[in-house]
Structures are given as structure tokens and as C-alpha cells.
N, C-alpha and C positions, 0 to 999 in steps of 0.2 A: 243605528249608530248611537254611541253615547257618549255624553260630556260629562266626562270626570277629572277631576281636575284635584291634585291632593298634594299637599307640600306641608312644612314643616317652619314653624315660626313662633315667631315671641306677643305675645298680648301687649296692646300700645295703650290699651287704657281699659281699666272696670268693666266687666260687661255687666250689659242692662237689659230688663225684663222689660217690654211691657204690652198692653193689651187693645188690641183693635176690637172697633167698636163691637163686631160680630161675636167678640170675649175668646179670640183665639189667642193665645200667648206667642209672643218672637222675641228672642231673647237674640240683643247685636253684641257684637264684639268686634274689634278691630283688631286683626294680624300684621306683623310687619315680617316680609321674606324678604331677605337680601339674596342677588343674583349677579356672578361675575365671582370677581376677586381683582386683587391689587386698585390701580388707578379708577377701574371701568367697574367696581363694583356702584351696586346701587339698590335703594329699598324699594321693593312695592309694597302697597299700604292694600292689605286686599278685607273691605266687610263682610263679613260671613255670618250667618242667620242659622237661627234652629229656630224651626216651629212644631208648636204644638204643646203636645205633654212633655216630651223631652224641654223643651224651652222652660215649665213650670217646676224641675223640679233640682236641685241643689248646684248643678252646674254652673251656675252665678256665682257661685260660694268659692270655687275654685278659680275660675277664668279674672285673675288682677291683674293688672299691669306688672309686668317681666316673665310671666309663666309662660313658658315652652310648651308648646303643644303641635299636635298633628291636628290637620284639618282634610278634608275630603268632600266631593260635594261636586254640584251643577255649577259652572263657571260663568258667568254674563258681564258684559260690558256696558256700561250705560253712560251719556255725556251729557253735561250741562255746563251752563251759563255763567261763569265766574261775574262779583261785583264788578270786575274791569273789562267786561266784555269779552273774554277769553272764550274757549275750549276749551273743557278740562273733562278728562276721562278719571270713569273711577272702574275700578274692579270688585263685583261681586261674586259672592258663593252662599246659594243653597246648603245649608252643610247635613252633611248626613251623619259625618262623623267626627267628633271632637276628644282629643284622647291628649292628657297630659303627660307629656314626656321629659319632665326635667322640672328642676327646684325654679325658683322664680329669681332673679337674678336680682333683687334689691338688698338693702342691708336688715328688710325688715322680715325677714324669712325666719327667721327663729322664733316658728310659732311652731308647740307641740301639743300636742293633744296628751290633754292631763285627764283620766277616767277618775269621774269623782268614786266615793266607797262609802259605803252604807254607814250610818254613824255608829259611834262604836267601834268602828273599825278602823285600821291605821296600813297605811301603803308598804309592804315589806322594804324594810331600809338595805340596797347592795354597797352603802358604802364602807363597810368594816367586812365585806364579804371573803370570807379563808378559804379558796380555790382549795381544792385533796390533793392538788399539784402544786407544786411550787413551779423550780424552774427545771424540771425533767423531761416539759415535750420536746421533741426530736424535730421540730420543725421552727 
């Protein structure tokens, strides 16, 4: 039998690398999936783990707070001890799979990747750009 467990959510905050003593890398992140709709909707907050080489290597770079992404993975439950004496559950995943599925939903998304160019050289300018068509497509 297997526990797989894969939904689709928004990053709650920065993910972060770091390194157990043993020098294996686990890079966390925290998901938010909402479940339901109208009144009875509601978020779980589920942490999800990549370890290893995948942890080490640019996935950090992407995973910000409001980016969409898919997750996939081993699902566990674990409970601890709230400062007020509580119960509190949290939701973990193993992830196997992290896959960005949409633009990052903040106002600070208009970042584009500009390729620098050799010096000497200059970036072909499209804005004085004379299409061989005017206005003859048929569509």
C-alpha cells in the first residue's frame, strides 16, 4: 500500500534550505490548500520537505510566498504541545514532487529575466518594429 498524498497550493512563506548535522540538505516550505467553498471553506497549512540534492539545488530561488505550485509526496501527521496547553495537529509531506504551476500572486511579480550581451553589443530594439503586414490577417 502507498501514501500519496498530492494537491495544489500557494507558498505561505520563503522557502528555506538548511543542513543537518550529518551535511544532508532539507529545504521546508510551507503550502496553503484551501478545502470546501462558500461558508465551510477553509485552509490547511500543510509543510513539505525536499531532501537531499534536490533540496541543494535552485528550487529555493522559485518557491516565494504567493507562488502556485503542485506538491506530491508521503503524507504524516504529527501533534504537539501548544504554549496554552492545547493539542495542535500539524500536517506534513515528504515531497517527491514540486512543480510550479502559476505566476506568484503578489504585486511584486514583474521580475523578468533580462540576458546580459557581450560588450560591444547592443539588444535588438522591437520597438519601431514594421511587421510585412499591416492590417491584412484574416483573423
Amino acid at each position: 500500500m502507498s501514501n500519496v498524498f498530492s494537491f495544489t497550493g500557494t507558498v505561505g512563506r520563503d522557502a528555506e534550505v538548511r543542513y543537518l548535522p550529518s551535511g544532508q540538505a532539507v529545504l521546508n516550505v510551507t503550502v496553503a490548500n484551501n478545502i470546501g467553498f462558500g461558508d465551510k471553506q477553509q485552509t490547511l497549512w500543510i509543510r513539505c520537505a525536499v531532501w537531499g540534492k534536490r533540496a541543494e539545488g535552485q528550487l529555493q530561488n522559485y518557491l516565494k510566498k504567493g507562488q502556485q505550485v503542485f506538491v506530491s509526496g508521503e503524507l504524516s501527521q504529527s501533534e504537539y504541545r501548544a504554549q496554552d496547553g492545547s493539542t495542535k495537529t500539524s500536517l506534513e509531506l515528504n515531497a517527491n514532487i514540486i512543480d510550479l504551476v502559476g505566476k506568484r500572486n503578489d504585486s511584486n511579480q514583474q521580475q523578468s529575466y533580462q540576458p546580459s550581451q557581450p560588450s560591444g553589443q547592443q539588444a535588438p530594439s522591437h520597438d519601431n518594429f514594421d511587421a510585412p503586414y499591416d492590417d491584412d490577417i484574416p483573423f
